[in-house]
TIFIMI-59865 format. One record per residue (C-alpha): residue in one letter; x, y negated, z negated. Coordinates in nm, 3 decimals, padded with zeros to 5 digits. Last residue first. Layout:
+--------+---------+---------+---------+
! residu !    east !   north !      up !
+--------+---------+---------+---------+
!      A !       X !       Y !       Z !
...
+--------+---------+---------+---------+
END
This chain:
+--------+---------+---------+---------+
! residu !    east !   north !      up !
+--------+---------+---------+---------+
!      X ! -02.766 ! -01.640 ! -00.234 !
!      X ! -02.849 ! -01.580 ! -00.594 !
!      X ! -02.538 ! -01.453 ! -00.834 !
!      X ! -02.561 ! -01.409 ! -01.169 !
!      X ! -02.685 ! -01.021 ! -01.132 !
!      X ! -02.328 ! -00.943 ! -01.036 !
!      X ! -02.250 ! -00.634 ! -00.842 !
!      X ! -02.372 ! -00.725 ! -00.487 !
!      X ! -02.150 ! -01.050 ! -00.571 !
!      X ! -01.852 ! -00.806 ! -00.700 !
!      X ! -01.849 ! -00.640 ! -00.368 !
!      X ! -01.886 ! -00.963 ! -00.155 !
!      X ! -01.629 ! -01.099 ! -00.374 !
!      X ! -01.384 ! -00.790 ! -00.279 !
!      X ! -01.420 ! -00.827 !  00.067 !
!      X ! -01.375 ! -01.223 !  00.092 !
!      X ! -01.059 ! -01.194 ! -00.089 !
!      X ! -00.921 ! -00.887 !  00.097 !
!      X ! -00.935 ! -01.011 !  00.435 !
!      X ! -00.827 ! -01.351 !  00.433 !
!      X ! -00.578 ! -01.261 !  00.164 !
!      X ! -00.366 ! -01.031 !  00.416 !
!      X ! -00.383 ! -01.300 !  00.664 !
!      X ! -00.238 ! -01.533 !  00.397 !
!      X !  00.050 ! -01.264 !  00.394 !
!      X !  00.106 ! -01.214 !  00.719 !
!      X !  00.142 ! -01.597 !  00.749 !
!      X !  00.471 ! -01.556 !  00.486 !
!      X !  00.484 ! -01.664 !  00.119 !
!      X !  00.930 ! -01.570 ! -00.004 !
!      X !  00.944 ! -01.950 ! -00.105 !
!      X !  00.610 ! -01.977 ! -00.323 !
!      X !  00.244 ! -01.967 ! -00.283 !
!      X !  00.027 ! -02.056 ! -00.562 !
!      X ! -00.350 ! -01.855 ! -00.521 !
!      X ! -00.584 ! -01.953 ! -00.904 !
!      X ! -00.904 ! -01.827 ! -00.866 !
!      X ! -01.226 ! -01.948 ! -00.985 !
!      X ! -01.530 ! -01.769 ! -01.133 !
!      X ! -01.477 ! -01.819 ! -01.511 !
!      X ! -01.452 ! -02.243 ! -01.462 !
!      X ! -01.803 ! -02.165 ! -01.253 !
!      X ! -01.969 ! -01.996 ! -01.547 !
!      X ! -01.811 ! -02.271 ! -01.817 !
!      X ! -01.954 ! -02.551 ! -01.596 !
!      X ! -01.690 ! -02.725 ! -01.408 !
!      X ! -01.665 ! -03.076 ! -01.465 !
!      X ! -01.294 ! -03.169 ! -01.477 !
!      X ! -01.229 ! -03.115 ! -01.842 !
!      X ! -01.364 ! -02.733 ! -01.762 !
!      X ! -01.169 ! -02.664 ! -01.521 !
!      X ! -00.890 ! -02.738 ! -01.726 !
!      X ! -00.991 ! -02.588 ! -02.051 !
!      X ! -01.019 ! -02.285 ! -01.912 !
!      X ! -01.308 ! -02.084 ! -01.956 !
!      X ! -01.293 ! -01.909 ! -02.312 !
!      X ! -01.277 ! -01.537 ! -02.358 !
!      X ! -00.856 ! -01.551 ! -02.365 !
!      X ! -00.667 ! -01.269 ! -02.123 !
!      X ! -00.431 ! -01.448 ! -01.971 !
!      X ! -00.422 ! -01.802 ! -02.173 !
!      X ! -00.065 ! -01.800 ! -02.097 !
!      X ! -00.062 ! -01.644 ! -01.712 !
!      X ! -00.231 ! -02.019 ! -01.636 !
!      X ! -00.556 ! -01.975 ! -01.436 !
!      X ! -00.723 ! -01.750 ! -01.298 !
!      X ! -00.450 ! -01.543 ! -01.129 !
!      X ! -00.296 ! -01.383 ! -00.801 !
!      X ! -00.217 ! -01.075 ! -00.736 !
!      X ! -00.326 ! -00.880 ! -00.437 !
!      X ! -00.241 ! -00.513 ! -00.342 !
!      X ! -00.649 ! -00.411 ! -00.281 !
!      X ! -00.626 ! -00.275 ! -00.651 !
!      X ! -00.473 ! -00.620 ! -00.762 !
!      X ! -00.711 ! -00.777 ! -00.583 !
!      X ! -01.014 ! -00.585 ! -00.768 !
!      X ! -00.843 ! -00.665 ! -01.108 !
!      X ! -00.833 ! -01.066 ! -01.012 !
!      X ! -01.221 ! -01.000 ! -00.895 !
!      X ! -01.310 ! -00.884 ! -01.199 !
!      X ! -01.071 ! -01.153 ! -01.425 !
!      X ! -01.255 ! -01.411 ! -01.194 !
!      X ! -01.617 ! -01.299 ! -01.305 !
!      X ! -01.844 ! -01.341 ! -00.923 !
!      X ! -02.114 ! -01.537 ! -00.856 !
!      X ! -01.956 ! -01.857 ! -00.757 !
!      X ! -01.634 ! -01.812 ! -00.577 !
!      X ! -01.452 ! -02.117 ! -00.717 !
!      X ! -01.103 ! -02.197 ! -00.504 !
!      X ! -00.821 ! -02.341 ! -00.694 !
!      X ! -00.483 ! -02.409 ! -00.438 !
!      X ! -00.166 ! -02.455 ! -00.498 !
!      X !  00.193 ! -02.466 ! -00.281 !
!      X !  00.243 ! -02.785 ! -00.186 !
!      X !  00.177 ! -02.969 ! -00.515 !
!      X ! -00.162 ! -03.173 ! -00.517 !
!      X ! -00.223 ! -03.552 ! -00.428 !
!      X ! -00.601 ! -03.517 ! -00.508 !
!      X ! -00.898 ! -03.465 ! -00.227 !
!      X ! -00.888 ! -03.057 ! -00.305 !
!      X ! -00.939 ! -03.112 ! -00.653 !
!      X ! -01.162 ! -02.773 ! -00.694 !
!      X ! -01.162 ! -02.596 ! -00.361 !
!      X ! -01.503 ! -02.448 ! -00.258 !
!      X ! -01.672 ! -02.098 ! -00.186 !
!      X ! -02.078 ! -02.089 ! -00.126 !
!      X ! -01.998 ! -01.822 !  00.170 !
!      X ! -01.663 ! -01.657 !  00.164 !
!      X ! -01.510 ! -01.657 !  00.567 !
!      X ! -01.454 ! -02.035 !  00.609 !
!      X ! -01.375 ! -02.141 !  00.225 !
!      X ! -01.083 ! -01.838 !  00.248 !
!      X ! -01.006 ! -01.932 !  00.574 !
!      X ! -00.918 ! -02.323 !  00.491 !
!      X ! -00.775 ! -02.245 !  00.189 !
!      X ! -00.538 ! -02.005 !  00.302 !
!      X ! -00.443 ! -02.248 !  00.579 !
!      X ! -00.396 ! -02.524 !  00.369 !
!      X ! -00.165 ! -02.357 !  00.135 !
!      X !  00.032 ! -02.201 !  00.448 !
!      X !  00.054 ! -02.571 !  00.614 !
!      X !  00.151 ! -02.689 !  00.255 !
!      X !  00.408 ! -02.391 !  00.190 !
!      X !  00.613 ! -02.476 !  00.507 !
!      X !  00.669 ! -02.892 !  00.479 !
!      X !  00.711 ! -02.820 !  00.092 !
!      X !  00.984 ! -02.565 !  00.172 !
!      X !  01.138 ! -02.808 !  00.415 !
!      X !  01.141 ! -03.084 !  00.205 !
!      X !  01.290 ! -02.963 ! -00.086 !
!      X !  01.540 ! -02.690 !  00.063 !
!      X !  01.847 ! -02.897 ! -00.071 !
!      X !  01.720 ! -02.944 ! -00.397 !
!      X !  01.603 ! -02.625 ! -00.473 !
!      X !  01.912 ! -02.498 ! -00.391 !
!      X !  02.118 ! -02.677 ! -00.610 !
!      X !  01.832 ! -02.657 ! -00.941 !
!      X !  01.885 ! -02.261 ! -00.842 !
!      X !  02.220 ! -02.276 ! -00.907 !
!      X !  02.190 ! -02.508 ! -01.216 !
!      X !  01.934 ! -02.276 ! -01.352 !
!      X !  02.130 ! -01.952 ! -01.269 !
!      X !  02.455 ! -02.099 ! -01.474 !
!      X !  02.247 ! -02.178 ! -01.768 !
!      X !  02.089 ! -01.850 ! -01.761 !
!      X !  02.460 ! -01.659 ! -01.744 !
!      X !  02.601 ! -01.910 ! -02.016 !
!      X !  02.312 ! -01.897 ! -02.289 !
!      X !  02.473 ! -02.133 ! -02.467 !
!      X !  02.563 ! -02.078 ! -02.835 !
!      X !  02.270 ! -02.235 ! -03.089 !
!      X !  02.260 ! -02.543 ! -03.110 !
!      X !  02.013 ! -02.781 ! -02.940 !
!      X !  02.015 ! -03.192 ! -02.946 !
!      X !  02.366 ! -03.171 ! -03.139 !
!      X !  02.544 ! -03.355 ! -02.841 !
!      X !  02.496 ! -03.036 ! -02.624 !
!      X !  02.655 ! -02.799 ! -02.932 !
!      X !  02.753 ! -02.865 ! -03.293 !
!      X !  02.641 ! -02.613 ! -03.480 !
!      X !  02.306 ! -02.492 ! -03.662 !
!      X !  02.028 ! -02.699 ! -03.711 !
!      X !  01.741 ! -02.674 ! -03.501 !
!      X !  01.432 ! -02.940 ! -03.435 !
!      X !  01.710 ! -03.230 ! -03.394 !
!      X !  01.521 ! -03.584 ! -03.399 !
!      X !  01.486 ! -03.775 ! -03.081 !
!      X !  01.608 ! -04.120 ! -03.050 !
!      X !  01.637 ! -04.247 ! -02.706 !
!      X !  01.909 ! -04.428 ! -02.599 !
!      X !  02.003 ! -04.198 ! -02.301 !
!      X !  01.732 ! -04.072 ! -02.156 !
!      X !  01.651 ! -03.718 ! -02.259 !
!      X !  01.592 ! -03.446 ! -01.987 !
!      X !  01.492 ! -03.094 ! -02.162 !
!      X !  01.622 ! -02.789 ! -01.964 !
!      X !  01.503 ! -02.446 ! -01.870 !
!      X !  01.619 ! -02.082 ! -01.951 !
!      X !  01.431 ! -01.735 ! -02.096 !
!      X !  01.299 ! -01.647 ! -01.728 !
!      X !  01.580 ! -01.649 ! -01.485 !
!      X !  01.619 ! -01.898 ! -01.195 !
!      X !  01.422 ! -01.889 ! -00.857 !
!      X !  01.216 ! -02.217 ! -00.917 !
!      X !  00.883 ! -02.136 ! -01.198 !
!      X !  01.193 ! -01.919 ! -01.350 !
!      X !  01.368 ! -02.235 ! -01.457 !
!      X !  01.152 ! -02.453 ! -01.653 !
!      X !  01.164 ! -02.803 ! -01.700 !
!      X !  01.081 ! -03.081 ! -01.933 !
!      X !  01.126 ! -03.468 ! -01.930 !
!      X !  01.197 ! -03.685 ! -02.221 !
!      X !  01.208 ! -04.114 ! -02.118 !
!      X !  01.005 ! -04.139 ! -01.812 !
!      X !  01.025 ! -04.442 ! -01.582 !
!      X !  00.891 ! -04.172 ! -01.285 !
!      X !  01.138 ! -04.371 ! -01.046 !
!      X !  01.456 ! -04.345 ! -01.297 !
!      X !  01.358 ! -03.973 ! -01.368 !
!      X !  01.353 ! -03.850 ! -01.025 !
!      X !  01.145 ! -03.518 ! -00.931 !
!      X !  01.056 ! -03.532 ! -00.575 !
!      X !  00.786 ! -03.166 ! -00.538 !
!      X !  00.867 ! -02.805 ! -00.519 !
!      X !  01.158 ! -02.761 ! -00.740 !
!      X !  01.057 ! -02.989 ! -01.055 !
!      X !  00.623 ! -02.998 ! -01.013 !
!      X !  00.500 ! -02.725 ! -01.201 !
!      X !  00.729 ! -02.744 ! -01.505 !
!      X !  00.779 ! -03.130 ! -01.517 !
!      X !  00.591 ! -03.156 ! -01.857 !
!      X !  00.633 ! -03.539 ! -01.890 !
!      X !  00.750 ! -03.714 ! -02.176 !
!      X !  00.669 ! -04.166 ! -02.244 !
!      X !  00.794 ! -04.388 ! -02.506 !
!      X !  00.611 ! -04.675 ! -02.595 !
!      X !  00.747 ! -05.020 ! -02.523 !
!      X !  00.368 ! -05.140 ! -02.465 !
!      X !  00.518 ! -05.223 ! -02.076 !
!      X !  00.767 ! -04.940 ! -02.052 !
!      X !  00.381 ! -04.722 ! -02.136 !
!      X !  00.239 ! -04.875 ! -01.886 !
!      X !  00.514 ! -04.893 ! -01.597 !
!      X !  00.560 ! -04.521 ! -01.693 !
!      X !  00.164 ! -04.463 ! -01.590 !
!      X !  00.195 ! -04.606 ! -01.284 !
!      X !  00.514 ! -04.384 ! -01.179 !
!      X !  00.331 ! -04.095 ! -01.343 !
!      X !  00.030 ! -04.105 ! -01.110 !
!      X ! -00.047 ! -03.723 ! -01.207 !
!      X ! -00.038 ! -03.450 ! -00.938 !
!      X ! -00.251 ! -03.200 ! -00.960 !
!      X ! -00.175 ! -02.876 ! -00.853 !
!      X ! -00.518 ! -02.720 ! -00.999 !
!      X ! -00.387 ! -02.448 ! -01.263 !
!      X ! -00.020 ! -02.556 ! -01.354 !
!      X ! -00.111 ! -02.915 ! -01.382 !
!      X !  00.150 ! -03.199 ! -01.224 !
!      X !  00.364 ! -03.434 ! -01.360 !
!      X !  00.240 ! -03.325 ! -01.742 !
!      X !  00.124 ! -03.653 ! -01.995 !
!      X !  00.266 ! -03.677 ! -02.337 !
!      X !  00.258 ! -04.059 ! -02.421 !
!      X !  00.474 ! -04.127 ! -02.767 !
!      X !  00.454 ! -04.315 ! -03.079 !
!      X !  00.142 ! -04.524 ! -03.103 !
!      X !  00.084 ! -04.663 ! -03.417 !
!      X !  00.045 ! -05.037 ! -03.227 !
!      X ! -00.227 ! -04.888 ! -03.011 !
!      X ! -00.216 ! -04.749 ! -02.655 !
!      X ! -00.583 ! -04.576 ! -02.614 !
!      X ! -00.687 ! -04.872 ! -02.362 !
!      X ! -00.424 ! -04.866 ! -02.161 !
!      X ! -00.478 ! -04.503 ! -02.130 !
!      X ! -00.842 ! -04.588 ! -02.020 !
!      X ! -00.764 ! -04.832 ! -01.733 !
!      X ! -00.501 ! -04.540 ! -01.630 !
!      X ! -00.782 ! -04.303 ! -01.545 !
!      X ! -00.622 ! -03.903 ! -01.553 !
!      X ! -00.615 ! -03.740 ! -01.267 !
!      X ! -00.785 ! -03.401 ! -01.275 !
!      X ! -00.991 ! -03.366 ! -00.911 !
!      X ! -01.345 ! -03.443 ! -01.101 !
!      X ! -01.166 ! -03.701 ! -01.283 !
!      X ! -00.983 ! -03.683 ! -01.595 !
!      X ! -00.993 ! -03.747 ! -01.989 !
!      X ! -00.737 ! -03.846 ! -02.216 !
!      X ! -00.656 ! -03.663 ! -02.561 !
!      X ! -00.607 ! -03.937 ! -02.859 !
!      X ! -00.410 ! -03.749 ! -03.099 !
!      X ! -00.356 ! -03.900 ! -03.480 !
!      X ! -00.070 ! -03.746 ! -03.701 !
!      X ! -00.237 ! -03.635 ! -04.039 !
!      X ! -00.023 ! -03.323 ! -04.041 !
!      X ! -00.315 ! -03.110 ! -03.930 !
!      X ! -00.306 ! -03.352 ! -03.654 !
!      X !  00.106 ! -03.282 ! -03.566 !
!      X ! -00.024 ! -02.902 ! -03.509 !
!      X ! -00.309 ! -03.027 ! -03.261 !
!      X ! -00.018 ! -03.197 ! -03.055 !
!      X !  00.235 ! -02.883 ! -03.032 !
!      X ! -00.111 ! -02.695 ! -02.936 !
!      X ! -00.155 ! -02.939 ! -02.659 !
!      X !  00.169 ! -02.930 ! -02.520 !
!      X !  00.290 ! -02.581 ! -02.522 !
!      X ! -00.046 ! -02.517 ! -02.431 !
!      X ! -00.057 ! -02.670 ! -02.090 !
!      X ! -00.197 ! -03.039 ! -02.044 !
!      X ! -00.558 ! -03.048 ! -01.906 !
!      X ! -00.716 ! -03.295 ! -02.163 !
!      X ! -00.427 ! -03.565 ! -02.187 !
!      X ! -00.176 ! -03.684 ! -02.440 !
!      X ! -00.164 ! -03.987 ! -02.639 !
!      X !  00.011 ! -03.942 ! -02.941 !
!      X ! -00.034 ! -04.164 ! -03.291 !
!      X !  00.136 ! -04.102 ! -03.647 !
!      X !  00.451 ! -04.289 ! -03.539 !
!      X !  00.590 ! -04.686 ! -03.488 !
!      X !  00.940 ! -04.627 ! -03.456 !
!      X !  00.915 ! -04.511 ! -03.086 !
!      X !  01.115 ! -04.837 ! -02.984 !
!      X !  01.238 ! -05.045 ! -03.246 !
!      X !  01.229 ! -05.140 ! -03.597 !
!      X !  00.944 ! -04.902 ! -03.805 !
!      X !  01.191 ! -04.702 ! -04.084 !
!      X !  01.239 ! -04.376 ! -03.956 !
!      X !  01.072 ! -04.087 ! -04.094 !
!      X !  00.778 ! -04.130 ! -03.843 !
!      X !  01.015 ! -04.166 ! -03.534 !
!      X !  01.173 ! -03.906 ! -03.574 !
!      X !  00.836 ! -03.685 ! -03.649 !
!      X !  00.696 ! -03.832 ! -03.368 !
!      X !  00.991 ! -03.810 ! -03.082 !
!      X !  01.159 ! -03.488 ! -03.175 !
!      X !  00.792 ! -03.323 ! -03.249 !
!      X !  00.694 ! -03.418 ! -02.859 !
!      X !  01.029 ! -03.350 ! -02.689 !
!      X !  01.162 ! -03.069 ! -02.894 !
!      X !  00.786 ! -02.865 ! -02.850 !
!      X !  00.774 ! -02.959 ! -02.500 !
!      X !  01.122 ! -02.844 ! -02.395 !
!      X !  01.093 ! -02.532 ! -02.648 !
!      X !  00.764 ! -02.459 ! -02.429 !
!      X !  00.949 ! -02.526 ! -02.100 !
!      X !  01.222 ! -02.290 ! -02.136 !
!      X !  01.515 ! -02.142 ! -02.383 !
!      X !  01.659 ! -02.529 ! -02.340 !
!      X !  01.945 ! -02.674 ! -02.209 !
!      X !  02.005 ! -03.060 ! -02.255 !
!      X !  02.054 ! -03.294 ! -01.973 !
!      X !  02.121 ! -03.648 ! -02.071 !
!      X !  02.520 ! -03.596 ! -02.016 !
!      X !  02.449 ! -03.483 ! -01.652 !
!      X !  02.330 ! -03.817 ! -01.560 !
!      X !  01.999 ! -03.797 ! -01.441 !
!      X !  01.769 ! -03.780 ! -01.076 !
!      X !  01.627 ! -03.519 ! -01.126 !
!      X !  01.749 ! -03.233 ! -00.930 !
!      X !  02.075 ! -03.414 ! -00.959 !
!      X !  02.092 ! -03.353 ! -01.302 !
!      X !  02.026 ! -02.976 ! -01.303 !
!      X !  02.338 ! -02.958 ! -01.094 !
!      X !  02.552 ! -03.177 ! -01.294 !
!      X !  02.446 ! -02.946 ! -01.607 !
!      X !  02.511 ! -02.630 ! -01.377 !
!      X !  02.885 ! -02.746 ! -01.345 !
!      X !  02.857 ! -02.824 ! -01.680 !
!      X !  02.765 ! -02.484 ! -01.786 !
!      X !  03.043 ! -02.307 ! -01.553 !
!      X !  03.346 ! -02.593 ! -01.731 !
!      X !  03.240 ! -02.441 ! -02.061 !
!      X !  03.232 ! -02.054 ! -01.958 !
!      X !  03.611 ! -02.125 ! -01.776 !
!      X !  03.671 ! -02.305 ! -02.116 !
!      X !  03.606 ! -02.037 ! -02.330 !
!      X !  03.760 ! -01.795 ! -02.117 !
!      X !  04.125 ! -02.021 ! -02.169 !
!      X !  04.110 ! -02.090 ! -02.529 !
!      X !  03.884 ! -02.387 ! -02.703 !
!      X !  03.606 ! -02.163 ! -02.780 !
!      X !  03.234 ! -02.347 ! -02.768 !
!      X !  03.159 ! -02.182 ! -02.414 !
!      X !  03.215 ! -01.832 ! -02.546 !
!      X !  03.354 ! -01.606 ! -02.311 !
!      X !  03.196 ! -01.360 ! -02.069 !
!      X !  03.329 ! -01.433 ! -01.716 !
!      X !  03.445 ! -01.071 ! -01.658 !
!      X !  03.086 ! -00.925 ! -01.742 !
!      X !  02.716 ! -01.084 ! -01.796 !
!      X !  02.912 ! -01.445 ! -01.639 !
!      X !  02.997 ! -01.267 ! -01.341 !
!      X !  02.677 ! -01.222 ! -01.292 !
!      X !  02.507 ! -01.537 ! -01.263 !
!      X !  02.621 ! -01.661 ! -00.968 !
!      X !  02.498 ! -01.325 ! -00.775 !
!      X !  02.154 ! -01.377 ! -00.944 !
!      X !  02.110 ! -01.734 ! -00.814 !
!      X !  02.214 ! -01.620 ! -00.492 !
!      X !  02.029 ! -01.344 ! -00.479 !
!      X !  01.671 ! -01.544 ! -00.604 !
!      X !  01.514 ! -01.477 ! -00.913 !
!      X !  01.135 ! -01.400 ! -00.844 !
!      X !  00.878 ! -01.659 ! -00.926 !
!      X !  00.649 ! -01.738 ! -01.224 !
!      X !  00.326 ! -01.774 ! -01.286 !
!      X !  00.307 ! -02.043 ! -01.074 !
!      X !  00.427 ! -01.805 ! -00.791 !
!      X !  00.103 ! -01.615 ! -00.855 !
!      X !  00.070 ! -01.523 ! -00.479 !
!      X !  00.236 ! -01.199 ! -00.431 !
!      X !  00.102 ! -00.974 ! -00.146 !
!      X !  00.160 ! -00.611 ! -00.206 !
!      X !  00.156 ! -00.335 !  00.093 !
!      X !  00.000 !  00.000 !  00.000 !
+--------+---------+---------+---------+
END
């Protein structure tokens, strides 16, 4: 049976290149990069290689680059380094104000839960709402800014819809009420222009295996200036923002794949948006009552959300699978939970409809054979679970 992939948000396969730079740091390569003697250093000078490569991904300097396990320790450091600094700081400057966040209503987990944790803390969280196509309304951010207000938490773009956020606008805001402002760059570093001047952001998050790299390794962008408070304490490693020895091999994937994400930008987001497009096109032509949720937004190349009313999406994700499909409902961290997702739901979807829509993200190794593949076994299998489903009415 052949198997189609498309759940490259989920994550994405680690590609041979990346791989074959990584190994000789498993092996030969192995020292620690905190020793002083000779495969110490070779390991040091290998994880600031990939620190200068991360960099230019996004537009930093390589010292405001900090390696992470992923993008939930990103989030976590960013959000809890920036409030509960600034809260046991005396108020001065910048970020010294605490006890308020502004965050949005479709932010991942790492995010969101991080921000109801600081509430049972007596830390108040002003979650955003968004449009029909998930962008949030900057009219009503300016309004939430207050002089307690600490830090804006909003994501670049959603892992479920492809949304893209108007960050650039929403720096300018928060520079303006001298706020300081993190994005979760997860979804959108390696498929979309990531640069950390132009976005006016000051903490930025990214994780390497949604771009070719390992799982277990991302990176935490801190402008330089900004006070964030240590969440570990251990050693002295990366400027004392995260000790802990460095995972060498996963650093050293991250910045390879951060190289060759860079240079194959444009072209990959030139191929997956025709593919995107055409997947959504013949899935909405061939299923009847099918639609695309925030199709009209500026949206990552690769993503599309299509509701197939009638039909339970965990069903028809399990049918797929059985046809040699996989794709997903919705973020592969809520897999599994009884509640509709909290992102369909924010934009207007009724809990029934937020169950019956599928998640299909393309990614580098996507070919035409395999949105043909889709066009037949998507349709099939809702038209089974629709005869199935006594929710559905033509």
């Amino acid at each position: 049976m052949p198997r189609v992939y498309l759940d490259y948000n989920a994550t994405t396969p680690v590609e041979p290149e990346v791989l074959e730079a990584m190994l000789p740091y498993f092996s030969g390569e192995f020292g620690n990069a905190a020793s002083i003697h000779t495969p110490g250093q070779r390991a040091r000078a290998a994880v600031e290689a990939a620190r200068e490569q991360v960099a230019a991904l996004i537009g930093a300097r390589p010292l405001e680059v900090v390696f992470t396990s992923g993008g939930t320790e990103s989030d976590n450091h960013a959000i809890f380094g920036i409030v509960q600094g600034a809260s046991a700081a005396a108020p001065a400057s910048r970020g010294q104000k605490a006890k308020h966040i502004i965050t949005t209503q479709i932010e991942h987990e790492a995010v969101l839960n991080a921000c109801q944790a600081l509430e049972k803390d007596g830390f108040a969280v002003t979650c955003l709402s968004v449009d029909g196509s998930g962008l949030v309304d900057l009219e009503e951010l300016r309004a939430a800014i207050g002089p307690e207000t600490a830090l804006i938490t909003v994501m670049h773009a959603n892992n479920e819809l492809g949304t893209v956020q108007p960050l650039e606008e929403i720096g300018k805001i928060a520079a303006e009420n001298d706020v300081y402002l993190h994005s979760d760059a997860v979804q959108s570093a390696g498929k979309i222009p990531v640069d950390v001047a132009n976005l006016g952001v000051d903490l930025l998050s990214i994780s390497g295996h949604k771009f070719y790299a390992p799982k277990g390794i991302g990176a935490l962008y801190i402008r330089g200036g900004t006070r964030l408070r240590q969440l570990l304490y251990g050693g002295h490693h990366q400027r004392g923002f995260r000790p802990g020895t460095e995972n060498v091999p996963g650093i050293v994937g991250l910045g390879k794949a951060a190289e060759l994400a860079r240079k194959a930008l444009e072209a990959d987001a030139r191929r997956l948006s025709s593919l995107r497009d055409e997947l959504e096109r013949g899935l909405l032509g061939k299923v009847p009552h099918a639609r695309a949720n925030a199709a009209r937004a500026p949206r990552t190349p690769n993503t599309t959300n299509i509701t197939f009313p009638g039909i339970e999406g965990e069903a028809l994700i399990i049918a797929l699978d059985l046809k040699g499909l996989a794709c997903s409902t919705g973020a592969a961290c809520s897999s599994g939970a009884v509640e509709p997702s909290h992102v369909l739901t924010a934009i207007g979807l009724p809990p029934e409809e937020a169950r019956a829509s599928i998640r299909f993200s393309l990614g580098r190794h996507t070919t035409s054979a395999d949105v043909a593949f889709a066009f037949e076994a998507v349709p099939a299998a809702v038209a089974q679970l629709r005869q199935l489903s006594p929710a559905y009415r033509p």
